[in-house]
BAPA-487329 format. One record per residue: residue number from 1; x, y, z of N, C-alpha, C in turn. Coordinates in steps of 0.001 Angstrom, whole numbers, always signed. Example, Ala and Ser with C-alpha at 12.3 -4.5 7.8 and 13.67 -1.06 7.14 Angstrom:
% residues 2
NODE,nr,nu,nv,nw,cau,cav,caw,cu,cv,cw
NODE,1,+13190,-5690,+7800,+12300,-4500,+7800,+13200,-3300,+7800;
NODE,2,+12850,-2250,+7080,+13670,-1060,+7140,+12900,+30,+7870;
//
This chain:
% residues 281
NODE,nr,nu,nv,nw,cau,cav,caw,cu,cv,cw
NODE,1,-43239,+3226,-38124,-43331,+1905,-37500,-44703,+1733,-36859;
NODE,2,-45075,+456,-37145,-46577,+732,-36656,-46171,+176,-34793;
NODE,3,-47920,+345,-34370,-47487,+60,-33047,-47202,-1493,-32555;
NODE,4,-46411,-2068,-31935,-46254,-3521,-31377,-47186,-3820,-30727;
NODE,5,-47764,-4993,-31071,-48892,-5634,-29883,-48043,-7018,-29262;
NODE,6,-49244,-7277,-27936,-48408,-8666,-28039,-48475,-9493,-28654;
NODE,7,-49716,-9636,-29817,-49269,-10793,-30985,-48111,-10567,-31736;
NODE,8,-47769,-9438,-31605,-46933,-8899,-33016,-45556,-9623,-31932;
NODE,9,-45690,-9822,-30686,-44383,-10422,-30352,-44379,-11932,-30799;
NODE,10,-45767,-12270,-30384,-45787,-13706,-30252,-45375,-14264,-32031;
NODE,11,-45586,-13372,-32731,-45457,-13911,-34314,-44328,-13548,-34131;
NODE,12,-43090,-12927,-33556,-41532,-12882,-33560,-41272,-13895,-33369;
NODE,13,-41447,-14626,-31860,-40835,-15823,-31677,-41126,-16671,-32866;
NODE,14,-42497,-17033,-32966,-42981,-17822,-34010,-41603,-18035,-35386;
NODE,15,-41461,-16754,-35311,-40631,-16775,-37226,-39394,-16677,-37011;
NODE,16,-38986,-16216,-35539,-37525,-16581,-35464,-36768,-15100,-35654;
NODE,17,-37749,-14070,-35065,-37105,-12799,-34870,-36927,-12248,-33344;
NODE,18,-35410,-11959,-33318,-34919,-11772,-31888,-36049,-10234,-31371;
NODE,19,-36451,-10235,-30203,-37371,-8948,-29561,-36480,-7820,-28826;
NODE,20,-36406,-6411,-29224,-35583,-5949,-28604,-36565,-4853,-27520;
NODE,21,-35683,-5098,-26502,-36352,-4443,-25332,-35304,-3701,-24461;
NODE,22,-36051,-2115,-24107,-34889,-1187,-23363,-35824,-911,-22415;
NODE,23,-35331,-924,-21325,-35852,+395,-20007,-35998,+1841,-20359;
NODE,24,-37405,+1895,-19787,-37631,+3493,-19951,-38069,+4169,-18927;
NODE,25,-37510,+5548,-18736,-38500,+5930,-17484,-38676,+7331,-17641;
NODE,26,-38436,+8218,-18627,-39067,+9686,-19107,-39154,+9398,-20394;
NODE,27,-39687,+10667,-20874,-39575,+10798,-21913,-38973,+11195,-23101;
NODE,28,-38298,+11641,-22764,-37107,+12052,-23311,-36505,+10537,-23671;
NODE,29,-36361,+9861,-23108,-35474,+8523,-23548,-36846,+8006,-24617;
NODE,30,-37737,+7765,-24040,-38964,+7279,-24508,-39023,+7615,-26322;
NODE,31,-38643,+8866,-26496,-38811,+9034,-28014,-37330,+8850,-28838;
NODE,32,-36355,+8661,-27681,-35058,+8447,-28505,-35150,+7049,-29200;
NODE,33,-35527,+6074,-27821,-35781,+4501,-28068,-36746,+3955,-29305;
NODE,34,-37827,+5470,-29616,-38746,+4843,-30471,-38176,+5412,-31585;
NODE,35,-37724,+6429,-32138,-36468,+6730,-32961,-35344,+5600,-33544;
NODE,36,-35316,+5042,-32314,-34295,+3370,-32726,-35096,+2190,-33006;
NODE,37,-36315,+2191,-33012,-37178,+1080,-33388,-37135,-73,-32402;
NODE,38,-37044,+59,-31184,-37385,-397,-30036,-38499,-1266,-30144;
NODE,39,-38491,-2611,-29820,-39643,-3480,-29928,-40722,-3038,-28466;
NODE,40,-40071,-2738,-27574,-40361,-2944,-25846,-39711,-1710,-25383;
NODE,41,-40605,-813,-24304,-39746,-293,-23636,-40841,-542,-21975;
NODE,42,-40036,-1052,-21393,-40065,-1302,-20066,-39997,-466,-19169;
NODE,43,-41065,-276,-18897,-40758,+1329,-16906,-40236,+46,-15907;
NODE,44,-39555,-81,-15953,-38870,-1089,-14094,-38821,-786,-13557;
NODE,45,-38545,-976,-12217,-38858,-657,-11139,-37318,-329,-11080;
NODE,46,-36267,-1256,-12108,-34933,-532,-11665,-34726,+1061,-11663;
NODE,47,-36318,+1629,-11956,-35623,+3138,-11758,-35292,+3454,-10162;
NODE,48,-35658,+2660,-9096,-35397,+2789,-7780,-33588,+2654,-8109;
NODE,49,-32984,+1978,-9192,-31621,+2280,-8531,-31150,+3394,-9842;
NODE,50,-31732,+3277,-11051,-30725,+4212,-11816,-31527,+5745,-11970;
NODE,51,-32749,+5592,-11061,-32979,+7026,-10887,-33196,+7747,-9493;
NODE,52,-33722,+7134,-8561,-33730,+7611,-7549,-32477,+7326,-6348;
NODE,53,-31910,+6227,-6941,-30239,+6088,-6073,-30294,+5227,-4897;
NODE,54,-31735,+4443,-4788,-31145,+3361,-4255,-30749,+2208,-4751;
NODE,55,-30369,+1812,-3462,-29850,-151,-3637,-30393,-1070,-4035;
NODE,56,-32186,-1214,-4001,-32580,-1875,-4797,-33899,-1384,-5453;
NODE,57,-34977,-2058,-5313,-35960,-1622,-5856,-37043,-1804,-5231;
NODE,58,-36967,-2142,-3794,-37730,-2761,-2839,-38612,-736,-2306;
NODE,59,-37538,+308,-2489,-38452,+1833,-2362,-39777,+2092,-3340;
NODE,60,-39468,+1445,-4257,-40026,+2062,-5387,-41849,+1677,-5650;
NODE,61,-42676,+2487,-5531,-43873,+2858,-4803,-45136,+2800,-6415;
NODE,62,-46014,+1884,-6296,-47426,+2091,-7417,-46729,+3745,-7816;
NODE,63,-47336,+5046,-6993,-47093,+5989,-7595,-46242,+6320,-7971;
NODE,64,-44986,+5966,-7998,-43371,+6594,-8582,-43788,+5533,-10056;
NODE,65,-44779,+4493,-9769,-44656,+3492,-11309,-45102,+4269,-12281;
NODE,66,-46164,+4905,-11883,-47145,+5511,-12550,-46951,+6782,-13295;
NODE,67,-46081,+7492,-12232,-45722,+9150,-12767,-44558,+8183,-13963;
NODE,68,-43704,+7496,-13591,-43011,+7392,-15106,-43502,+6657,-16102;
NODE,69,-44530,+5804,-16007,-45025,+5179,-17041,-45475,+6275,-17881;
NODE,70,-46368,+7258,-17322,-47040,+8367,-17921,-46105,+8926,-18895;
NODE,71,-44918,+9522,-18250,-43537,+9969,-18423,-43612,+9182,-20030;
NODE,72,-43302,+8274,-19919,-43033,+7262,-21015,-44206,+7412,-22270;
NODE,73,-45381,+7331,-21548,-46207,+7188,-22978,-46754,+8056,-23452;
NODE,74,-46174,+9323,-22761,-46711,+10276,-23923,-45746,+10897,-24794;
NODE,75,-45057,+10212,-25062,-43948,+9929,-26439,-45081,+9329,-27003;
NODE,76,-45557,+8512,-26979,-46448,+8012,-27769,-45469,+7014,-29089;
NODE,77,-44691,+6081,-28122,-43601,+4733,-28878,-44865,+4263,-29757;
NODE,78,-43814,+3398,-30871,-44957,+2302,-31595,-44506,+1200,-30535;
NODE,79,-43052,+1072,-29858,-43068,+6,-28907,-44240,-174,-27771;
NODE,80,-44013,-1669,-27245,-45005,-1442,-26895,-44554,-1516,-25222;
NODE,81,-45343,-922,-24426,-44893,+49,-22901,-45414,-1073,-21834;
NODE,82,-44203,-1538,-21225,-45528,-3125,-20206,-43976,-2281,-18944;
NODE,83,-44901,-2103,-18004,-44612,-1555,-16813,-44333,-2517,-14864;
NODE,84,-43898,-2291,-14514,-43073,-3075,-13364,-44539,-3058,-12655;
NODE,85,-45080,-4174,-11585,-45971,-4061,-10765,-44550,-4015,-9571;
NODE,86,-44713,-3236,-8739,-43418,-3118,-8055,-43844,-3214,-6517;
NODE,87,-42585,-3412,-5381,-42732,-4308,-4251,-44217,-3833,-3785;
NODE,88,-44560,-4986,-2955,-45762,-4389,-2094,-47372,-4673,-2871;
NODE,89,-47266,-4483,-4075,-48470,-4724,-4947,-48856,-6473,-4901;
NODE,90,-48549,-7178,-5656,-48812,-8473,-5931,-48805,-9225,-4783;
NODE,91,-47436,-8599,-3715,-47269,-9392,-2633,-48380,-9653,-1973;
NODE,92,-49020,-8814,-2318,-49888,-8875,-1307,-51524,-9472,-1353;
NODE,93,-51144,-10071,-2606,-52031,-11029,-2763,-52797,-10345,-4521;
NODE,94,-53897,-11089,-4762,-54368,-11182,-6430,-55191,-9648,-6405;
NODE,95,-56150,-9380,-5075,-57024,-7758,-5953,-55866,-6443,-5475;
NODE,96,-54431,-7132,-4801,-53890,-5609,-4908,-53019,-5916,-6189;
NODE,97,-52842,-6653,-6154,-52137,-6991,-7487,-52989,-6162,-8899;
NODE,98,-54127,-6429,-8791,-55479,-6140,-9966,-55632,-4545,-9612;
NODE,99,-55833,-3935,-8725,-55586,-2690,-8148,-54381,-1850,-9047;
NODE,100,-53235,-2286,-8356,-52214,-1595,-8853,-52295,-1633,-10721;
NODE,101,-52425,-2965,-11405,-52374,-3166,-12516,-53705,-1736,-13139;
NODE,102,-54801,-2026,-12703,-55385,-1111,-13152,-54867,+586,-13458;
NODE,103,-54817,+943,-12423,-53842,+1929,-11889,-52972,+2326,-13394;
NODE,104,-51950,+1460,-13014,-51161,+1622,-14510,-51376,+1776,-15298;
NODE,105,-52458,+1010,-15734,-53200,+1225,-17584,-54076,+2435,-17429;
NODE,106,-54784,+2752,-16602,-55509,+3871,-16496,-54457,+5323,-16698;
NODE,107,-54153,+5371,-15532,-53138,+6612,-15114,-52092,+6271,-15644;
NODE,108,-51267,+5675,-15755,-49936,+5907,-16656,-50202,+5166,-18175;
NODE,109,-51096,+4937,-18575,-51354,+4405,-20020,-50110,+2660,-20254;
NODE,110,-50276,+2414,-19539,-49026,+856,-19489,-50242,+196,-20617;
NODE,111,-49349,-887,-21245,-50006,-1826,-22022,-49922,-3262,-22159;
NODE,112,-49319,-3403,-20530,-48819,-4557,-20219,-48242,-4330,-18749;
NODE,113,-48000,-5140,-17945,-47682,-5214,-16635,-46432,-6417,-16114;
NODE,114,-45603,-5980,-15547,-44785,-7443,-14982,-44861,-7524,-13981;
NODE,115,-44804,-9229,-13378,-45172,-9440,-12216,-43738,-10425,-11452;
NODE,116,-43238,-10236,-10932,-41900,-11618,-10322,-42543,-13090,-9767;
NODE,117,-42159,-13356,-10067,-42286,-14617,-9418,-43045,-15859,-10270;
NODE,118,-43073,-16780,-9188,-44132,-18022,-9437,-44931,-18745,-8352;
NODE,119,-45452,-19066,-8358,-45764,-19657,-6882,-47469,-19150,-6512;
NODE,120,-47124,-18213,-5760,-48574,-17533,-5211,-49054,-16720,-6156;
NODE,121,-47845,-16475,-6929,-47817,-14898,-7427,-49215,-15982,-8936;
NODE,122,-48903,-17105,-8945,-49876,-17370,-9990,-51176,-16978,-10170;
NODE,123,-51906,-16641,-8962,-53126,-16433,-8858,-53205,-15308,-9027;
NODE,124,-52425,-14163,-9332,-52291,-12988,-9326,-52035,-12785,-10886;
NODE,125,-51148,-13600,-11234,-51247,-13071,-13379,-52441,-13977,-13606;
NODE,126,-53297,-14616,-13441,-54527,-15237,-13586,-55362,-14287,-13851;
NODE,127,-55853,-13690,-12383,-56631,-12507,-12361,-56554,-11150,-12751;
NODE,128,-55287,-10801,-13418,-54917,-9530,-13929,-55385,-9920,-15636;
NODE,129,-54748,-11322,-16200,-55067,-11443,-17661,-56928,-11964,-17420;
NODE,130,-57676,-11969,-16432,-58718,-12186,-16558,-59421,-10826,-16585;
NODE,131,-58582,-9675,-16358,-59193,-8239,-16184,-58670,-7581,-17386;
NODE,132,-58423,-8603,-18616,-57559,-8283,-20256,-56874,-6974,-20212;
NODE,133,-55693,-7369,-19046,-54577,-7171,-19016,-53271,-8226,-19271;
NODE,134,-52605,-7378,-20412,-51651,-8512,-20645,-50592,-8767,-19291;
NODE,135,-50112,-9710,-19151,-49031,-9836,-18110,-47793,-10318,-18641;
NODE,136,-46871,-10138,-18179,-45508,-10898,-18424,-44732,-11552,-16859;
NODE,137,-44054,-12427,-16921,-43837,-13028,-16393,-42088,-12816,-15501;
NODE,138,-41879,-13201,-15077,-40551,-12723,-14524,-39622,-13771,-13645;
NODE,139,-38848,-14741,-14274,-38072,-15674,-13302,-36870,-15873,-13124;
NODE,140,-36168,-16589,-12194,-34487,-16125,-11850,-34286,-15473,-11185;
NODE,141,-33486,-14625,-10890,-33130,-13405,-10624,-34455,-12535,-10265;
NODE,142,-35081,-12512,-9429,-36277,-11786,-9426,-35630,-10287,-7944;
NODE,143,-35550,-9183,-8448,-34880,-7955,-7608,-35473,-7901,-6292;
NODE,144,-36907,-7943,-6428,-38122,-7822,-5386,-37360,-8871,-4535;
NODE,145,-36786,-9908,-4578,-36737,-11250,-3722,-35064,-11391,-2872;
NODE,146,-34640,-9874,-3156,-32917,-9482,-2850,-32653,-10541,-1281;
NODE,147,-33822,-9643,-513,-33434,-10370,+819,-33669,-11858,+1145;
NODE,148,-34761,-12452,+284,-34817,-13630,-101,-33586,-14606,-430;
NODE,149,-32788,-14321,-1094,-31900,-14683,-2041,-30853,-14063,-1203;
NODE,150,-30824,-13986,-261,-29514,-13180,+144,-28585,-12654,-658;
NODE,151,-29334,-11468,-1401,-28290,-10845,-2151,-28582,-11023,-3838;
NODE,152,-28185,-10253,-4863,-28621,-10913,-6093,-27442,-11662,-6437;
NODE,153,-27698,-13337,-6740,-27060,-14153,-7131,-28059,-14626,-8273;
NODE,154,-26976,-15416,-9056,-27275,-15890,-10061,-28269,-17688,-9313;
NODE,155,-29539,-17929,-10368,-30180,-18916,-9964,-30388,-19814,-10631;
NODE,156,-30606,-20892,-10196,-30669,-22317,-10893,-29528,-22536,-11705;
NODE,157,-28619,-22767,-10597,-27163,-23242,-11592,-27377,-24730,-11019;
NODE,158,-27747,-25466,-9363,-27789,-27055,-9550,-28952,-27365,-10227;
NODE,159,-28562,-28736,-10292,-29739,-29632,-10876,-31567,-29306,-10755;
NODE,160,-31443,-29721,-9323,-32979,-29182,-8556,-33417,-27910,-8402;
NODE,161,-32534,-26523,-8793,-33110,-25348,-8731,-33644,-24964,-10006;
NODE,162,-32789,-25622,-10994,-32805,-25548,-12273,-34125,-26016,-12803;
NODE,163,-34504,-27674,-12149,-35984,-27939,-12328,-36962,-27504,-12014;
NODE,164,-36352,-26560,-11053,-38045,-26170,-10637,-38223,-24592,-11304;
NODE,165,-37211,-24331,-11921,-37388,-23008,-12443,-38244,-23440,-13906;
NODE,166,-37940,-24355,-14577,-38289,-24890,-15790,-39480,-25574,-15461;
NODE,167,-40450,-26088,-14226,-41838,-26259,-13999,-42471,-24904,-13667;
NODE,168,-41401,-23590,-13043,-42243,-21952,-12645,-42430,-21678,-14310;
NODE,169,-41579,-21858,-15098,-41558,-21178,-16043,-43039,-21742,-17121;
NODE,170,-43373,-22931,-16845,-44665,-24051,-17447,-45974,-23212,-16979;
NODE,171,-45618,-22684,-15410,-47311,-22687,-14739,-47283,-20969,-15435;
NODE,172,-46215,-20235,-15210,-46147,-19476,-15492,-46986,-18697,-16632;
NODE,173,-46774,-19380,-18135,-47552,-19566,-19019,-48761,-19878,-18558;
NODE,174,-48862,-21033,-18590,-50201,-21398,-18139,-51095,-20902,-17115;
NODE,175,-50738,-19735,-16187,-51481,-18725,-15453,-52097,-17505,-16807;
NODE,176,-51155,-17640,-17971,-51723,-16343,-19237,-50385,-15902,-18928;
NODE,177,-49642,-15530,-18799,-49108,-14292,-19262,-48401,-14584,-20601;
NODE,178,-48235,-13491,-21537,-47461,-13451,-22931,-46409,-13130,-23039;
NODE,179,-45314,-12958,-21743,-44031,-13313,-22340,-43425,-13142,-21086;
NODE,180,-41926,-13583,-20836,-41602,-14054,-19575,-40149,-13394,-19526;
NODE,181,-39700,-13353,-18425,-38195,-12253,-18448,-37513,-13347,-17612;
NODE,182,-36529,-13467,-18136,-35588,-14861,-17489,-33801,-13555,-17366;
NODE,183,-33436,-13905,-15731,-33122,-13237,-15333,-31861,-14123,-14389;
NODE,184,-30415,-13854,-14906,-29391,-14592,-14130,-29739,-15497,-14274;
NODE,185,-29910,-16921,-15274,-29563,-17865,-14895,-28719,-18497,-15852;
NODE,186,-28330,-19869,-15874,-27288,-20510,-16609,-27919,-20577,-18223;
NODE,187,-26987,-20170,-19544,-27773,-19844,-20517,-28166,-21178,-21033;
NODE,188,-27807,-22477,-20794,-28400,-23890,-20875,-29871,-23878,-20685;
NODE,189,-30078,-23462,-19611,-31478,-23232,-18858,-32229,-22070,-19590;
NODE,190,-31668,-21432,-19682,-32217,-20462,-20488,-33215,-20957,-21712;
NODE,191,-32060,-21548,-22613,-32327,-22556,-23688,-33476,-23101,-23417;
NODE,192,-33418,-24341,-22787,-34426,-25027,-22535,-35908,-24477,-22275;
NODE,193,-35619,-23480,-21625,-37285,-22521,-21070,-37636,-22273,-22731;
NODE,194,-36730,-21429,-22768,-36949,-20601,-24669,-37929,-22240,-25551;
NODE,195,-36927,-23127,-25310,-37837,-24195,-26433,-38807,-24789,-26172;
NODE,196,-39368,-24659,-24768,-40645,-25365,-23862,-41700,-24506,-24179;
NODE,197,-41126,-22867,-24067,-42613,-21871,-23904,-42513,-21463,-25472;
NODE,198,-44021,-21168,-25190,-45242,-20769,-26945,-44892,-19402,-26261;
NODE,199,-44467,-18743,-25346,-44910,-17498,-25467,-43090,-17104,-25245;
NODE,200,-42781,-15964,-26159,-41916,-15034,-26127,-40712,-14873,-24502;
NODE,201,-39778,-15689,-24749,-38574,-15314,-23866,-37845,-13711,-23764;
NODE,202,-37612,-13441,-22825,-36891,-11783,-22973,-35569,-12311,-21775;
NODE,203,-34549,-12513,-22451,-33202,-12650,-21381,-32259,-11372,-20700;
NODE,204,-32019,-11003,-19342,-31120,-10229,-19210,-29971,-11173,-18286;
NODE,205,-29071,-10999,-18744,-28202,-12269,-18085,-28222,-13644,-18506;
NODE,206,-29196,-13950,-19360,-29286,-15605,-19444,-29191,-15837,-20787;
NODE,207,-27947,-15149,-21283,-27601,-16075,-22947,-28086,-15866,-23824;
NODE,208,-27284,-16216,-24880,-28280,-15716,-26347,-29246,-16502,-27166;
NODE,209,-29637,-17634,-25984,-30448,-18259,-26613,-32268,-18007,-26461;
NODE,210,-32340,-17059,-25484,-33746,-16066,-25583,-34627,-15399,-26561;
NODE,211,-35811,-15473,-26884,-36360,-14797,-28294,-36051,-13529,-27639;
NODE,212,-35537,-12461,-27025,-35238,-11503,-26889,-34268,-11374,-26012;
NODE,213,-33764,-9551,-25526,-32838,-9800,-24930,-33195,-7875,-23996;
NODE,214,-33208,-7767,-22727,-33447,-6646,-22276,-31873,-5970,-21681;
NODE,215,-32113,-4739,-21783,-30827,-4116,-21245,-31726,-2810,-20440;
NODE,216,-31052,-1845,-19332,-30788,-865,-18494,-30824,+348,-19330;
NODE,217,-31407,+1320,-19646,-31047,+2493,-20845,-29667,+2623,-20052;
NODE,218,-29417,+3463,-18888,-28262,+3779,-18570,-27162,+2379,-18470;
NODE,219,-27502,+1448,-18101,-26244,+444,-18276,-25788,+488,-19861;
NODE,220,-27017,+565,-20869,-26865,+321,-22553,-25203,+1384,-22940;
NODE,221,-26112,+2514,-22426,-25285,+3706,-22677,-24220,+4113,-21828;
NODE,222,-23716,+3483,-20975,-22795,+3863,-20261,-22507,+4751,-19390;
NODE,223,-23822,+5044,-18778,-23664,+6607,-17825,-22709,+6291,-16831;
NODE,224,-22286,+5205,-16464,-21771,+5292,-15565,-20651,+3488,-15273;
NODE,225,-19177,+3717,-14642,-18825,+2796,-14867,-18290,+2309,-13473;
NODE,226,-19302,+2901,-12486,-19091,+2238,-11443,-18791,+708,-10890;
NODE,227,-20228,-80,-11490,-20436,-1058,-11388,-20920,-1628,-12681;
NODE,228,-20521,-2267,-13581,-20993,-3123,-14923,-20934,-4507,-14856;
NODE,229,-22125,-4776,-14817,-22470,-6417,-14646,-21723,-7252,-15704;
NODE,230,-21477,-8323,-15351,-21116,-9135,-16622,-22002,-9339,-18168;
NODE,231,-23332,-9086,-17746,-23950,-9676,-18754,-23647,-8199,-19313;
NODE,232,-23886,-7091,-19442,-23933,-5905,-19931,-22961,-5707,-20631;
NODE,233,-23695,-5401,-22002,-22572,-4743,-23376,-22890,-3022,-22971;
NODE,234,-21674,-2072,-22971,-21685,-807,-22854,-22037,-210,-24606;
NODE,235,-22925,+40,-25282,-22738,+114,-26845,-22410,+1897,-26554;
NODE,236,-21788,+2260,-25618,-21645,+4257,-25653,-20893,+3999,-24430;
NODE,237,-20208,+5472,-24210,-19732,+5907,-22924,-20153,+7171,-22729;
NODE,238,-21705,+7167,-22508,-22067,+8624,-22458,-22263,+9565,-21118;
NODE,239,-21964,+8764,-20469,-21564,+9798,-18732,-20279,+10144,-19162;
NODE,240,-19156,+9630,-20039,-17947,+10549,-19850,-18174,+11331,-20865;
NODE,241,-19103,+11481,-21702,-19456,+12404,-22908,-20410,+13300,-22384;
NODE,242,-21006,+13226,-20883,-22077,+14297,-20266,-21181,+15115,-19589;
NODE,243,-20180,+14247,-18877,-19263,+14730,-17776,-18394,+15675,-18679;
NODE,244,-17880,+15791,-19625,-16981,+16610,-20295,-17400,+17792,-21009;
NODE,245,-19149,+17492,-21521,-19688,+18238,-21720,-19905,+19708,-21184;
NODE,246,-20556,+19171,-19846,-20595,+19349,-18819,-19749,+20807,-18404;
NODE,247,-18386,+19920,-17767,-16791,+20980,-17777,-16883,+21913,-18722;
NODE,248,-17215,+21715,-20118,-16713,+22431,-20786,-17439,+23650,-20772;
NODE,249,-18782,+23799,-20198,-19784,+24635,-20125,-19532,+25340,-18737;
NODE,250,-19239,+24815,-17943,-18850,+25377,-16579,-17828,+26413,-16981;
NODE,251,-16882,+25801,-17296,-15436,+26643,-17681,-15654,+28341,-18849;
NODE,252,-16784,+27963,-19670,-17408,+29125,-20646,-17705,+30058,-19606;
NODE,253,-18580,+29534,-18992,-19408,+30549,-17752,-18456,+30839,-16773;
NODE,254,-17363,+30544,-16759,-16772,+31132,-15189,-15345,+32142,-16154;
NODE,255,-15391,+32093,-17267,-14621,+32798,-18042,-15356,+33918,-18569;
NODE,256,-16259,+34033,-18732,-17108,+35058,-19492,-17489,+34629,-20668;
NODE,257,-17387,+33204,-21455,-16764,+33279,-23264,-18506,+32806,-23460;
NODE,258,-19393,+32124,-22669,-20448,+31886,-22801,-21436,+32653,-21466;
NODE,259,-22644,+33363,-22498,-23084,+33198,-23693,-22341,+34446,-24427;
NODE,260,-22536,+34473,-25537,-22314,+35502,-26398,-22830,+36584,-26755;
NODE,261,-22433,+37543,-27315,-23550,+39314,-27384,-23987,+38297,-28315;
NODE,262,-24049,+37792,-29318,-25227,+36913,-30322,-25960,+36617,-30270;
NODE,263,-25563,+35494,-28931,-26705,+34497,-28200,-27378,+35262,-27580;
NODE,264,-27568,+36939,-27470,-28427,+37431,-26208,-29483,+38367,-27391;
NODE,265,-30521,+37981,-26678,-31563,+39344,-26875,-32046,+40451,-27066;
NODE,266,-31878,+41017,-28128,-31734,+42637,-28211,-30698,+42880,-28604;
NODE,267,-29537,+41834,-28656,-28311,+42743,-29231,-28558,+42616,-31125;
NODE,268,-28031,+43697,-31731,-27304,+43399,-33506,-27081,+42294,-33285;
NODE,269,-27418,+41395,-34592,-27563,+40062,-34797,-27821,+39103,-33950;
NODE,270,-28495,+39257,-32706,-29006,+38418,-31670,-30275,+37888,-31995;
NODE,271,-30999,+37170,-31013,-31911,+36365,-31651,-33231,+37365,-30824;
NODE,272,-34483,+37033,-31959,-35539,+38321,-31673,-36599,+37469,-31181;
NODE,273,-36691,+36127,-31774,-37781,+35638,-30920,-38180,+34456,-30129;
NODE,274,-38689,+34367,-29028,-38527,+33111,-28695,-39228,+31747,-29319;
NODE,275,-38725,+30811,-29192,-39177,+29311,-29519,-39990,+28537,-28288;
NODE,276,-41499,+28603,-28637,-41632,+27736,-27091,-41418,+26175,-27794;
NODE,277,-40630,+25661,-27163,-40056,+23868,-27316,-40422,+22892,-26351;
NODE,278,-40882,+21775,-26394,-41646,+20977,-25243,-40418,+20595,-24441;
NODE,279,-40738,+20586,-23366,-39866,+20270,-22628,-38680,+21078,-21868;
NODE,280,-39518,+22611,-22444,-38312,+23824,-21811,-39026,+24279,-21190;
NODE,281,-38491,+25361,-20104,-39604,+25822,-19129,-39917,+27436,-20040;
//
């Protein structure tokens, strides 16, 4: 598969091919996803909740972006790797915004950057695609804005929230960025953004009427069935396939039955030499 650029998205929408996009945040997932022909794989900032265990994503620090972007691209995907600018960066106006973005493409090799919002945040994907960095865009549902929003609710379900999401979503573009993440809102609205913007829709929550559609690696796969959003299809149940795994290996070892005189070193018919394998110590 060759590598994705962002034209190669922008000629998706163009012809009427859906964009598929997963969260990534090691590598190990990183080469499974490019194995599946992954259009996008995304470092989010949701690794503040599906890796480090908090509540939102408001912990999650430039350097925690960076060590997993890295994480991510040296799989070396043909997808292509656009990384979270996460709390604290953009907020804080357009050169920390340009700061952090750098950062990313340098040190974690990102090839693209997302930014939340609309508003102030415009002057900030301005000056990042003026430093030919691609940007993407991010509206709805924006995580960074929890306490804002008292809470994550779904947005622009009246009339007037709805309009003004569909004028963020206009400037949005028109600040540069090449493709936009529409997030909780009504899939009507959805619609409408999708047929207004030249540049590439990516929906999580907002319907199937998006030129793409993003999912959670661990929500995809099912690690866990604590909490499953509505919008989320489970395509695995692989936390109860780790968890059993798991047991079953515990139970070998507290019995004696694993490992085996085979499996050991030096014994008749045991194994003589080692394998160094990436990713083992």
């Amino acid at each position: 598969m060759a590598k994705v650029t962002r034209a190669d998205l922008l000629a998706m929408k163009t012809q009427g091919k859906r964009i598929v996009v997963v969260t990534a945040y090691d590598w190990s997932a990183a080469r499974l996803l490019d194995q599946a022909g992954v259009d996008v794989l995304l470092v989010g900032d949701s690794l503040g909740n599906v890796i480090q265990g908090h509540g939102s994503t408001l912990p999650v620090t430039v350097e925690h972006m960076i060590y997993h972007t890295a994480c991510v691209t040296r799989a070396r995907p043909a997808g292509l790797v656009v990384a979270d600018l996460p709390f604290g960066t953009f907020q804080r106006g357009a050169a920390a915004a340009l700061d952090a973005s750098i950062r990313l493409v340098q040190e974690g090799g990102a090839e693209a950057v997302k930014i939340e919002g609309a508003g102030e945040r415009l002057a900030c994907i301005e000056t990042v695609v003026r430093a030919d960095i691609p940007v993407w865009g991010h509206l709805g549902l924006t995580p960074q804005s929890v306490h804002a929003f008292s809470g994550y609710r779904v947005q622009g379900k009246d009339e007037q929230s709805a309009a003004r999401l569909l004028v963020q979503a206009r400037e949005v573009e028109e600040a540069g960025a090449s493709a936009l993440v529409l997030e909780c809102i009504p899939w009507e609205l959805a619609r409408q953004i999708t047929a207004q913007a030249a540049i590439p829709t990516i929906g999580i929550g907002a319907g199937p009427h998006c030129d793409g559609q993003v999912l959670v690696f661990q929500d995809l796969l099912g690690f866990s069935d604590d909490f499953v959003p509505k919008f989320v299809k489970q395509y695995a149940r692989l936390g109860d396939a780790i968890t059993e795994a798991v047991q079953r290996y515990a139970e070998e070892v507290r019995q004696g039955t694993f490992p085996t005189l085979e499996q050991s070193y030096g014994a008749p018919g045991g194994r003589g030499k080692v394998k160094k394998s990436a990713g083992r110590p």
